[in-house]
C-alpha positions as CSV (number, residue, x, y, z in Angstrom):
1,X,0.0,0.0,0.0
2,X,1.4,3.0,-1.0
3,X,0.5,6.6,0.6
4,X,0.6,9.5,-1.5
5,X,4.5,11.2,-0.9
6,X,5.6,9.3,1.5
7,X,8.8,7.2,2.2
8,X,10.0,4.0,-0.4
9,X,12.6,1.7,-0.8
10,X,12.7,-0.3,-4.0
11,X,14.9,-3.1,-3.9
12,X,16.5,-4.8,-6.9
13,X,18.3,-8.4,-6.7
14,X,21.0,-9.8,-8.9
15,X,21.9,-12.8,-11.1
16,X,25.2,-13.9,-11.6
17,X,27.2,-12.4,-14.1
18,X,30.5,-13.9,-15.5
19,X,31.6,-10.0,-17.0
20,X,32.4,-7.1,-16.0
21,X,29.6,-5.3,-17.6
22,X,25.8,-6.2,-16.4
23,X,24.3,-8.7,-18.2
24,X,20.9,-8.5,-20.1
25,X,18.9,-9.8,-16.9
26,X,20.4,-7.5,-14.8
27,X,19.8,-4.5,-16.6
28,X,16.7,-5.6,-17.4
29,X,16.3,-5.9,-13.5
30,X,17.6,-2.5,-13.1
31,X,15.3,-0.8,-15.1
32,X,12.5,-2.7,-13.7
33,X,13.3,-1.3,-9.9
34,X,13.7,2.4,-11.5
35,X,10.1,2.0,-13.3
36,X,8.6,0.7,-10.1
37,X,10.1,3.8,-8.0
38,X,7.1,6.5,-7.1
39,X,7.8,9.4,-8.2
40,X,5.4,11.3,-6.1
41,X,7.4,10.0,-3.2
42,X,9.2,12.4,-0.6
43,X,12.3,10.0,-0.1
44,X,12.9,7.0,-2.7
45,X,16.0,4.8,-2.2
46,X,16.8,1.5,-4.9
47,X,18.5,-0.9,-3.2
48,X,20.8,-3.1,-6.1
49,X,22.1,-6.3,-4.9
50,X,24.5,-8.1,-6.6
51,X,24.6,-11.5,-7.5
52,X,27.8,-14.0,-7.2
53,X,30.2,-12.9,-9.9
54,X,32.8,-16.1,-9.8
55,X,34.1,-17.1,-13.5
């Protein structure tokens, strides 16, 4: 339930990646958490958590 301007905290887990760069998931994940953020909120944090990133 959201109320109207008040606090959020969007978070966003990881998938392993083998590169340096983030993979296609994650990005995709990424974008996901930012279009999920309210933007009518006072305070919005995105938590991204990374994934294991062993080759």
């Amino acid at each position: 339930m959201r109320r109207a301007g008040g606090s959020e905290a969007v978070i966003v887990l990881g998938f392993r990646n083998r590169s340096v760069k983030a993979n296609y998931l994650n990005r995709y994940r990424v974008r996901a958490g930012l279009r999920s953020q309210d933007p009518h909120a006072k305070r919005s944090v995105l938590v991204l958590c990374g994934g294991h990133g062993g080759r």
